[in-house]
C-alpha positions in Angstrom: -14.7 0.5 -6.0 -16.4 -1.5 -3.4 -18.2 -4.4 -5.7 -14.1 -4.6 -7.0 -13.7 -6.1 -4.2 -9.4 -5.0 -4.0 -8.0 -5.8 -0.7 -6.4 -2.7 -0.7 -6.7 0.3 -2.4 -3.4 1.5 -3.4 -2.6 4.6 -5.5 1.2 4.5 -7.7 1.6 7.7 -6.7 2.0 6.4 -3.4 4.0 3.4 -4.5 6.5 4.6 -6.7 8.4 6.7 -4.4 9.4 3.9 -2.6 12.9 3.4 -3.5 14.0 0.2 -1.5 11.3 -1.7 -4.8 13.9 -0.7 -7.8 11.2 -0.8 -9.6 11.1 -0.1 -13.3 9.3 3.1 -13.1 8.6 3.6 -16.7 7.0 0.6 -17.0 5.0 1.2 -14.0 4.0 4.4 -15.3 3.1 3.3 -18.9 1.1 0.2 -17.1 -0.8 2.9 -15.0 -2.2 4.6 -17.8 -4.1 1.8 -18.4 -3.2 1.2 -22.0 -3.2 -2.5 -21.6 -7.1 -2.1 -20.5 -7.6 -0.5 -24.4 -5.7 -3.2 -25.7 -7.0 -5.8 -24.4 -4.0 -6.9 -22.7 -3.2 -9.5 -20.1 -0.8 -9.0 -17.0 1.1 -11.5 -15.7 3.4 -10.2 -12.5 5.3 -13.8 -11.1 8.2 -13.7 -8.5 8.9 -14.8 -5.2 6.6 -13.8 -2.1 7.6 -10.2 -1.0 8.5 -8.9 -4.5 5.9 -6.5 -4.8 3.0 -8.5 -7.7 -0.1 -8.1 -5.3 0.7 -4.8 -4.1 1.3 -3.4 -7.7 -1.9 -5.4 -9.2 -4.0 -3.7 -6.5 -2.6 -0.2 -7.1 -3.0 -1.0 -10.9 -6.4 -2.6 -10.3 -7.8 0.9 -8.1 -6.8 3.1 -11.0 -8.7 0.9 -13.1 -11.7 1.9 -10.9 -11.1 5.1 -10.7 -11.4 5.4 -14.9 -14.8 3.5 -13.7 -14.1 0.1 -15.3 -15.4 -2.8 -14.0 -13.1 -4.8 -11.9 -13.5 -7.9 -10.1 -10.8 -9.1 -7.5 -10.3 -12.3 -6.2 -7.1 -15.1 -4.3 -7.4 -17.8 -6.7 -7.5 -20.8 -3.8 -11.3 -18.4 -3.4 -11.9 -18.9 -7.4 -11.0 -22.5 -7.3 -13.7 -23.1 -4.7 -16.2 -21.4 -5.9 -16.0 -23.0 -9.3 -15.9 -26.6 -7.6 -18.9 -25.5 -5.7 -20.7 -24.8 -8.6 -19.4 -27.7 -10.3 -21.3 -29.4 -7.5 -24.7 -28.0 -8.4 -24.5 -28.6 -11.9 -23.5 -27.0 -14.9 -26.2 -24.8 -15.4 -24.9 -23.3 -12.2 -20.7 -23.8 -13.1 -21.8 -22.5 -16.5 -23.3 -19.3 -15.1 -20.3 -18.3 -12.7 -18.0 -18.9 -15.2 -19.8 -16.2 -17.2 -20.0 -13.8 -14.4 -16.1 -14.0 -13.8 -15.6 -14.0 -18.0 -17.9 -10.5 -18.1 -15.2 -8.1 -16.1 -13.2 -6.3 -18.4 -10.7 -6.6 -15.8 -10.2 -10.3 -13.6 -7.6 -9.5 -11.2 -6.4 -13.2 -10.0 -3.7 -13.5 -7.4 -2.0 -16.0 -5.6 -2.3 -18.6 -9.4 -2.6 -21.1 -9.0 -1.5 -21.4 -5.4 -3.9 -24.4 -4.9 -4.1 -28.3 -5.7 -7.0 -28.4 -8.0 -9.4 -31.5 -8.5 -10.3 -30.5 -11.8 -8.2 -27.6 -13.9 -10.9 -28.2 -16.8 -13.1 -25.0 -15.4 -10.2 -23.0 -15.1 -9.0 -23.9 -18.5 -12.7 -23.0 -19.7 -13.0 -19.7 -17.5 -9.8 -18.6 -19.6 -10.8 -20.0 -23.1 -13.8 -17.6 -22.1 -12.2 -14.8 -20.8 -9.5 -14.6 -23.4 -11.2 -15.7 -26.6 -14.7 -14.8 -26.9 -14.4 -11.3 -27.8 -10.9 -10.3 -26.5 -12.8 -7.5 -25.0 -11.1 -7.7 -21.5 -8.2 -8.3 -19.7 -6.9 -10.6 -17.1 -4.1 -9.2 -14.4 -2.6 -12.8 -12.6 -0.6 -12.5 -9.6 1.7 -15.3 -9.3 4.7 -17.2 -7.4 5.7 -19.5 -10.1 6.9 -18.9 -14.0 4.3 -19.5 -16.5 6.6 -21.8 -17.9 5.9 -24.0 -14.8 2.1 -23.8 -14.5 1.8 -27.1 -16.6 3.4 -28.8 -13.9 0.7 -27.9 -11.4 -2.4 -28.7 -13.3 -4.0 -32.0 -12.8 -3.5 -32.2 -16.7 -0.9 -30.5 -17.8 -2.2 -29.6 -21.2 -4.7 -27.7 -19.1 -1.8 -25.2 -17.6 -0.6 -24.8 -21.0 -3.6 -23.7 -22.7 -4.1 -21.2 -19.7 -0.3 -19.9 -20.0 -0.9 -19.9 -24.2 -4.2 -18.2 -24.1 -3.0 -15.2 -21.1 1.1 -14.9 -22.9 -1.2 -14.8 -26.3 -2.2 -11.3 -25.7 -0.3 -10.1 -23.1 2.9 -9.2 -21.2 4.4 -11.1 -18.5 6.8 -9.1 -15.5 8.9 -11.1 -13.4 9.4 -9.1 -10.6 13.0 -9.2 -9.0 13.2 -7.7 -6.0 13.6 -9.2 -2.1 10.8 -9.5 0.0 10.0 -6.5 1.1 7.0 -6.9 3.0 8.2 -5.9 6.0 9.9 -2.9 4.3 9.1 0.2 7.0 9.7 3.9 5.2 12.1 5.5 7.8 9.5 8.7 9.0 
């Protein structure tokens, strides 16, 4: 759990009570037994701030744990830098961490792609790795814009459409309706 790196560790059990999200709770429940890990599948949650994506991905991302599969959490403004950082050193060294994030067989990436990027190349090849190699893992995204739009925010936009094409390829993508209800207290 703690190399996972999860901000939070949320249980559904916990979560689903909560009647203020309307959430769909049979898709939460079929979701939380973790068939899209044996699949192979991809996650995309997108909707407005306050909706409810990071706080589902995390409880989705500690019951992963919990079945012990490797998990690796991370913002992606934190991914970007790390992987222009590396770009910096050289590509032996952008090579290798792009290999370390493409070996989890779960990548939990929120806040996509809530950053300007120099260069989307290495996150175009971080999911060509990720999501072609051996389609042997999955990928959960947390995001605040449509896949439809992420072209539009790549510095090529060809780059944002072979992310969106290789993630939708093999996976499911949940818009997630509700108002922001972050500051949402459950009456004691």
């Amino acid at each position: 759990m703690r190399n996972s790196r999860i901000p939070e560790k949320s249980q559904l059990e916990d979560l689903l009570p909560n009647k203020e999200r309307q959430l769909d709770l049979e898709l939460i429940s079929n979701l939380g037994e973790l068939h899209f890990i044996d699949g192979h599948l991809n996650l995309i949650f997108w909707g407005a701030p306050g909706t409810g994506k990071t706080w589902l991905a995390e409880a989705l991302a500690t019951r992963v744990c919990h079945a012990r599969v490797k998990c690796r959490w991370i913002s992606f403004p934190v991914l970007s830098r790390d992987l222009e950082h590396k770009q910096q050193e050289g590509n032996k060294a952008l090579d290798s961490r792009l290999f370390y994030y493409a070996k989890f067989p779960l990548l939990c990436i929120d806040e996509f792609p809530n950053v300007k990027m120099k260069n989307g190349f290495f996150v175009q090849e971080l999911f060509d790795l990720r999501c072609t190699a051996s389609r042997k893992n999955s990928t959960m995204i947390c995001a605040q814009s449509s896949p439809e739009n992420w072209p539009q925010l790549f510095p090529i936009s060809s780059f944002g459409e072979s992310v969106r094409g290789r993630l939708e390829e093999h996976g499911k993508v949940i818009q997630m309706k509700e108002s922001d209800l972050r500051c949402f207290k459950d009456p004691q």
